[in-house]
N, C-alpha and C positions, 0 to 999 in steps of 0.2 A: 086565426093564426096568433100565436102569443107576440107580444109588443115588448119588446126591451128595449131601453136606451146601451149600445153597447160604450162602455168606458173600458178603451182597452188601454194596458200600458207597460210597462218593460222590466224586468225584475232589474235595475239598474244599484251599484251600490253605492252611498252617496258617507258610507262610512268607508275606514279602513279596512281592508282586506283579513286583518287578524282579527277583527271584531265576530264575536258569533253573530249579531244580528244587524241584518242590511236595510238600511232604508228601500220601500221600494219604490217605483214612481205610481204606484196605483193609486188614481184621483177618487176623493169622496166628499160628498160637502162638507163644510169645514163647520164642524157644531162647538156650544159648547153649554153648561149645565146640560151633559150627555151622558150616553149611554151606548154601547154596541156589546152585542153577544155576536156568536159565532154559535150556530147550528143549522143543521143540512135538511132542510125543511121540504127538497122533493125528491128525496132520496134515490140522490145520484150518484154519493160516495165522497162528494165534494161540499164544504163547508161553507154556507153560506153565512152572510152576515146581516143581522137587524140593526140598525141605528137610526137613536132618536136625540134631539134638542135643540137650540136655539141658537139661528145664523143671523149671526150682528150684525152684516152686513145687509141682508134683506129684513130682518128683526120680523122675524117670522119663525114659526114652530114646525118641526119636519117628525117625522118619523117614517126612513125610507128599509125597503125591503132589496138588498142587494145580494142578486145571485153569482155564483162563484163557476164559471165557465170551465171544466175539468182545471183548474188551477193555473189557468193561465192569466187570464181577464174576469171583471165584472161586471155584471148589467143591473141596472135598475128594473126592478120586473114592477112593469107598469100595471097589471092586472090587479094588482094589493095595493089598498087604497088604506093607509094607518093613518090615523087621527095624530097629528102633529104636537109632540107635547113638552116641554122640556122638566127637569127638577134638579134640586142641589142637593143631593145625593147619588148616587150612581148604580144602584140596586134596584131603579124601575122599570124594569125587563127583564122577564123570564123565559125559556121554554118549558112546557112541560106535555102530555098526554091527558086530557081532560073526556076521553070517549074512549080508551086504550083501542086502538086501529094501530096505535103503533107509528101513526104520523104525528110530529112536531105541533105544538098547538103552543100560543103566546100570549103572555100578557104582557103591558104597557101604563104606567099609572104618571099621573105628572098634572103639572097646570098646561090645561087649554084653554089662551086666552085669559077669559075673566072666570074661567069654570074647570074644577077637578074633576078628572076620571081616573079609571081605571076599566079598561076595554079588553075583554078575551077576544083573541081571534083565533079560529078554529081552521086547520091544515087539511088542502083539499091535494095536495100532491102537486096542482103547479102554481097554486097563489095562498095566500090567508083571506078568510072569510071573516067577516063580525060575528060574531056570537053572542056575546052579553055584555051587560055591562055592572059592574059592580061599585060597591062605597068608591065614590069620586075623592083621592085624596094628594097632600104636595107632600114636600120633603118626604118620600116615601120609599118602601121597599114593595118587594112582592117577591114570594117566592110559594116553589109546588113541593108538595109532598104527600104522601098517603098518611095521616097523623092516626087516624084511628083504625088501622088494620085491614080493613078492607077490600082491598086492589085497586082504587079508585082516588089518583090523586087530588088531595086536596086545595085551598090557596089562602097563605096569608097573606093580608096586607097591613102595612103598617103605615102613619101618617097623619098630618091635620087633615081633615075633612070638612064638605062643602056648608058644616055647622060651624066650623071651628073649633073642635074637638080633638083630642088627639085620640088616634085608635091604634090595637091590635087585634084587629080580630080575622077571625078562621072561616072560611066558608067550604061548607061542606060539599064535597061531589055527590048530587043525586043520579049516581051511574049513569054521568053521561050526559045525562039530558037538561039538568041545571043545577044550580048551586045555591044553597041557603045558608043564613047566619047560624053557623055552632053556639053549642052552650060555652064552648071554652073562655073562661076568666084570665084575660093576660093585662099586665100595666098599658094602658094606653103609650104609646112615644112617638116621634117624628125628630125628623131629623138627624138618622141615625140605619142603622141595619136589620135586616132578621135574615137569620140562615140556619137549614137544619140539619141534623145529624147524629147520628146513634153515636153519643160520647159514650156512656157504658156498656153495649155491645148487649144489649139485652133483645136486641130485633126491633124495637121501636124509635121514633125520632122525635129527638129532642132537640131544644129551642135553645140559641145564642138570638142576644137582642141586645142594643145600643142603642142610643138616642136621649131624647128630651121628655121626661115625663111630664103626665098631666098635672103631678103637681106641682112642676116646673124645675124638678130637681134632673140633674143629670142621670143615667143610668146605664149599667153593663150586666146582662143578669143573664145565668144561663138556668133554664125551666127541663127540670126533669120530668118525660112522660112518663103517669102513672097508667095507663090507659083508661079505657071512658070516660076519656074526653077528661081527665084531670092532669094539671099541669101544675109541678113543684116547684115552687124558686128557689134554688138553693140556697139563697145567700152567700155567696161566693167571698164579700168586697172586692172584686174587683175595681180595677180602674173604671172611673164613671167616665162617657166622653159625648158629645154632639158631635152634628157634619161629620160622622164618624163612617168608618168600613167597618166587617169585619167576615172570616175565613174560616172558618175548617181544616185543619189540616194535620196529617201526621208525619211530622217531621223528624223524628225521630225513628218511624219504623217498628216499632214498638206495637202496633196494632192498636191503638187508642187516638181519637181526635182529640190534639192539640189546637191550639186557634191563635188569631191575633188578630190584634185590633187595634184603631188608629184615628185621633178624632185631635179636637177641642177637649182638655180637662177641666176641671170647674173653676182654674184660674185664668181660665182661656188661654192656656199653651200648648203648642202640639205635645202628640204622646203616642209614640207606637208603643205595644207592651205583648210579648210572646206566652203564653201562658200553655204548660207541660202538664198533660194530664196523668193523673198520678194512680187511675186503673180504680177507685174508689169512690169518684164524684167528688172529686176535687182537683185542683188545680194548682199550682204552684208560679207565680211572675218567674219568668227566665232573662237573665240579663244578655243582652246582643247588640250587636252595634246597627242595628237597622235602622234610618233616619226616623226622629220624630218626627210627625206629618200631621195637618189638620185638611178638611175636604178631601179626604183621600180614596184612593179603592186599594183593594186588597186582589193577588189571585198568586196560588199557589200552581204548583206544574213543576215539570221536571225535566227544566228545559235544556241541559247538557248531557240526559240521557244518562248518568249515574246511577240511577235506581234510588234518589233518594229527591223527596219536596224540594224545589228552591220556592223562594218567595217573590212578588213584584209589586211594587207598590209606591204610589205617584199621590201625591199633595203639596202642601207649603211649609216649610216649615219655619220656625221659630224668627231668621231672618228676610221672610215672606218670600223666600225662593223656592219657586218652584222647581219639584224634579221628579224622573220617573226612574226610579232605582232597579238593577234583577242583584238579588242576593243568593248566591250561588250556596247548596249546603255539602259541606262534607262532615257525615259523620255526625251532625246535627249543631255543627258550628259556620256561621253563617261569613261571605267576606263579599265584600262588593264588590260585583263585575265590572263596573264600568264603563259600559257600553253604550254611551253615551246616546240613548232613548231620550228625546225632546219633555223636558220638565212639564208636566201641568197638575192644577187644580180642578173641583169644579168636572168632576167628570170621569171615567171609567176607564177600564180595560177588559180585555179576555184573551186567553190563551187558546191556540187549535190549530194542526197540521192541516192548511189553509192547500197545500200541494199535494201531501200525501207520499212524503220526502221522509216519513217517521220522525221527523222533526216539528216540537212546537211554536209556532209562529206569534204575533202580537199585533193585535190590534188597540191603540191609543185613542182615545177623545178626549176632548175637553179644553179651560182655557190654558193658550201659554202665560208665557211671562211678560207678552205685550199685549195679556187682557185680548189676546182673538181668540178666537177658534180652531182647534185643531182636528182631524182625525187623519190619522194614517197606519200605515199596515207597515211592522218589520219581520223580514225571512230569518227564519232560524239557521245559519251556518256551520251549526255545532259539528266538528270534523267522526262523531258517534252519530248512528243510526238506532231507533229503536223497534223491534221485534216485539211482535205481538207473545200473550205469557198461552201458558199451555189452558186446555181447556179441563173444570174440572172433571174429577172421577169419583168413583164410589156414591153415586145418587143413590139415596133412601128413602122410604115413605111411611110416616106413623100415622097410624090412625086413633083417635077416640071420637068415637063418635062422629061428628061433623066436621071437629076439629084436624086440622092436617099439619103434617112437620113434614118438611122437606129439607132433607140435609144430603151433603155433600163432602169429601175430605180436602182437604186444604191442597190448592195449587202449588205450582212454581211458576218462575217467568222463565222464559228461553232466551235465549240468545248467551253474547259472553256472558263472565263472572261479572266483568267491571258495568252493565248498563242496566244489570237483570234487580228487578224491584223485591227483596225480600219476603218470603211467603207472607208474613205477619202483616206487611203490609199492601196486600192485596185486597180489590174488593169483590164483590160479587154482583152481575146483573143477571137476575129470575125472568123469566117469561111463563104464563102460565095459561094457556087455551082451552075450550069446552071443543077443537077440532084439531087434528093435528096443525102441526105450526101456527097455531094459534092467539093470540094475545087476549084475549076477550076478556080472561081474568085480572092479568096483569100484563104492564106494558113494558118492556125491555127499550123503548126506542133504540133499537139496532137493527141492521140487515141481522136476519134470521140463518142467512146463504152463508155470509162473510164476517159474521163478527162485529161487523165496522157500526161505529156508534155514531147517531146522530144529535148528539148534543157533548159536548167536554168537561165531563165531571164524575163524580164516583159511582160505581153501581148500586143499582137501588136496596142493597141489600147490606152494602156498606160493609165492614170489614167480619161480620156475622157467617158461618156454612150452614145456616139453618133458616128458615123461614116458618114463620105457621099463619094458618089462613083457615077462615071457618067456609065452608061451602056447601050448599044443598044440596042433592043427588044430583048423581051423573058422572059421567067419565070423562078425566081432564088430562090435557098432555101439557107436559112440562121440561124444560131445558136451563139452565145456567151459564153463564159465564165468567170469564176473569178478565179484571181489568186491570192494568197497571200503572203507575203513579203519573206517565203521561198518558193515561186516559186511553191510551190503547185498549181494544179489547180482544181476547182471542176468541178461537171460533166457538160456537155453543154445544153445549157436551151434546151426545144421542137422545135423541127426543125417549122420556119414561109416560106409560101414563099409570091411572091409579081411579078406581070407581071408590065415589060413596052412595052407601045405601041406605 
C-alpha cells in the first residue's frame, strides 16, 4: 500500500481580498538555497510539486517529492527517496522525458554534504526511481532539451565540479538507455543559468547562458544552434551578471523569444535587463521598471489571464531587500502589481494551476529577510478564467527521403477577446509514435485524452508549425498541440500517420 505523510490544510486568505494571490495555509518544510518545480509526475491531472534545499533549523539537506491530492491537500509520497541537496542558484531541477513513455523523469544537481551531484530519476507513475548519475556539480543549473534533433531529450549542466572546474557540458540521450558526454564546446560557468529555446524559429534550440566563467570573467551569451552538435556565440554584449536567473520569454507576442535576466554585474550591483528580440539574432536592452535583483529567479506566466507574459521575479536588491515582485503586462509595458508575495533571496519559484481553477498559482522558496527559510504556496484569484486554445488544423507530411517535415497551420486560442493568447504567440507540443497514440519517437508529456500537460512551460516545438525528423522505416502516428501563454494546452489534433520506406 503506498505510504504518504498526509499534510492537509485550508485554502485560507491571509492577504486582502482584492489581492489576486492568497496566501494559503499549505505547510511544506521551510528550505532555503532552494528550488521547487511543479509537475504532475503520476498523471492524475493534478500538479505536483519537487522541492529541494537546506533547513537551518535541522541544517540538514532535503529534497522532498510532494503530491498534490486532486488540489485540495499534499502528501509527502514516502516511496521517492531524493538525495537531499541544496545550491545558490535556483535552476537545479528539472523535469523532463529521458525514455519518451511520456512520464515525468528529473533531475536534481546541488552540494551533498562534502560531495557534488547531479542525480536522474526516472518516473515509474507512482514514485521516482534513481537512474543515473551524472558530472556532480554546485552553483549549478540543469536543464532538458532535444539539442540535436532526434526525439530523445538531451541534458545540460552547468557548474563547478567535484575538480573544481567550471563546466557546461551536454550529455547526450543514448535513446533511453543512458547518456554520454557530447562533442559540444560551450564556455564553462557556475553560478549563473542555462535555458533553452528556439530564439530564431528555425526548429532547433538555442542556448541562453549566465554566470561566472572559467576565466573568471562574468558572462551573458546566447549560442546559436548550428546543428551537429555546433554551437555559435553570438556575441550579443549583453549585460554580464553572476548568482544570476534567466527566462525565455515572449512578451510582446510578436512570435520571437525575448528573455531577461537578473544577477550581480561586474560591479557587484543588482541588474535586471529585458532584452527584445529583434527577429534577426539579435537583441536590443528594453528599459522597464522591473526591480534590480541579485540571487534571483526569474518565471514568466500569464497570470491575470490577458493573453499576454507577465513576469515574477524575487532577489535582493541594491538596498539588500529582499522581495518577490508579479509585474503585470499590458501591451508589453510592464507595472507592478503589488501583491504583496513574501520577499526572498537565495532560492526559486514556479508557476502552475496547482487546482485546475485555469488560474496560475505560485509557488515561493528560499531565504527571507530574517535569513530563514521559506516555502509557501499562493492561489491565484484573478477574477478571469483561462480556456484551453483550439487544437491545430491542416496537418502535412513531406517526405525526402528519411527525412520528414511535419507541418501544421497556425491556431487560435478560444475563449473571450480580452484572455485569448495571440496566434503569433502560440506554441506548439508534437507527439510522435511507431503505434497509434504513441510517443516512442517523441514525447509530448501530456494526457494524450485531455490535452492537460504535465509539466508548465512551452511546447516542444516552441513557437515553429513545422517539425522535421530523420527516421528509418516504418509507419508512424502523429498529433499536435496548442498551448497558450498560461501553459494551457488544448486537446491534440486527429491522430495522421505516414510510412518511410
Amino acid at each position: 500500500m503506498k505510504k504518504l505523510l498526509i499534510i492537509s490544510f485550508l485554502i485560507i486568505a491571509s492577504l486582502p481580498t482584492f489581492a489576486q494571490y492568497e496566501e494559503s495555509s499549505a505547510v511544506f518544510r521551510v528550505l532555503t538555497s532552494s528550488t521547487a518545480k511543479f509537475g504532475d509526475y503520476n498523471q492524475d491531472g493534478y500538479l505536483d510539486i519537487v522541492s529541494s534545499g537546506w533547513d537551518v533549523a535541522e541544517k540538514k539537506r532535503y529534497a522532498i517529492l510532494y503530491e498534490n491530492n486532486n488540489g485540495k491537500d499534499f502528501s509527502i509520497n514516502t516511496q521517492t527517496s531524493l538525495k537531499g541537496v541544496n545550491d545558490v542558484t535556483p535552476n537545479n531541477a528539472a523535469w523532463g522525458d529521458l525514455n519518451n513513455d511520456n512520464q515525468i523523469d528529473l533531475i536534481i544537481a546541488g552540494q551533498d554534504g562534502g560531495q557534488r551531484t547531479a542525480t536522474i530519476y526516472v518516473g515509474s507513475g507512482q514514485r521516482l526511481l534513481n537512474f543515473a548519475t551524472l558530472t556532480g556539480v554546485f552553483a549549478s543549473s540543469v536543464s532538458w532539451t532535444d539539442y540535436n534533433g532526434d526525439g530523445w531529450q538531451d541534458i545540460l549542466i552547468t557548474g563547478i565540479n567535484t575538480k573544481h572546474v567550471d563546466v557546461s557540458e551536454i550529455f547526450q540521450n543514448n535513446q533511453g538507455g543512458s547518456f554520454a558526454p557530447s562533442s559540444v564546446k560551450l564556455e564553462g560557468v557556475f553560478d549563473g543559468t542555462s535555458v533553452w529555446g528556439d530564439m530564431d524559429k528555425d526548429g532547433d534550440a538555442d542556448l541562453l547562458v549566465t554566470g561566472k566563467s572559467a576565466h573568471g570573467q562574468l558572462v551573458s551569451l546566447v549560442y546559436e544552434n548550428l546543428g551537429n552538435g555546433i554551437f555559435k556565440n553570438l556575441e550579443l554584449n549583453l549585460v554580464p551578471l553572476r548568482r544570476a536567473s534567466a527566462a525565455w520569454g515572449d512578451y510582446d507576442n510578436d512570435g520571437y523569444l525575448d528573455f531577461l535576466i537578473s544577477g550581480f554585474n561586474v560591479k557587484e550591483h543588482p541588474t535586471t535587463q529585458l532584452y527584445h528580440n529583434n527577429g534577426n539574432k539579435t537583441f536590443s536592452p528594453v528599459k522597464t521598471i522591473i526591480t534590480d535583483l541579485s540571487s534571483s529567479a526569474i518565471a514568466w506566466g500569464d497570470v491575470d489571464n490577458n493573453g499576454e507574459l507577465d513576469v515574477l521575479v524575487s532577489g535582493e536588491d541594491v538596498n539588500h531587500t529582499k522581495s518577490t515582485k508579479v509585474y503585470l503586462n499590458n501591451k508589453g509595458n510592464f507595472t507592478d502589481a503589488n501583491y504583496g508575495i513574501i520577499g526572498i533571496d537565495m532560492g526559486g519559484m514556479d508557476l502552475g494551476d496547482m487546482n485546475n481553477d485555469g488560474k496560475l498559482d505560485m509557488i515561493v522558496t528560499g531565504q527571507n529577510q530574517e535569513f530563514k527559510g521559506v516555502t509557501k504556496l499562493y492561489l491565484n484569484k484573478c477574477s478571469k478564467t483561462n480556456t484551453a486554445p483550439n487544437s491545430p488544423e491542416g496537418l502535412t507530411v513531406k517526405k525526402e527521403g528519411n527525412q520528414i517535415t511535419l507541418s501544421w497551420q497556425e491556431a487560435a486560442d478560444a475563449g473571450d477577446a480580452d484572455t485569448q493568447t495571440p496566434s503569433k504567440a502560440l506554441t506548439y507540443n508534437i507527439r510522435i509514435g511507431t503505434k497509434s497514440n504513441g510517443t516512442e519517437v517523441v514525447s509530448p508529456l501530456a494526457d494524450l485524452k485531455t490535452g492537460k500537460r504535465f509539466v508548465v512551460e512551452m511546447g516542444n516545438v516552441g513557437h515553429t508549425t513545422s517539425y522535421t525528423i530523420t527516421l528509418p522505416k516504418g509507419t508512424y502516428y502523429w498529433s499536435v498541440q496548442t498551448i497558450d501563454n498560461g501553459y494551457m494546452g488544448s486537446n491534440f489534433s486527429t491522430e495522421q500517420t505516414f510510412t518511410v520506406e
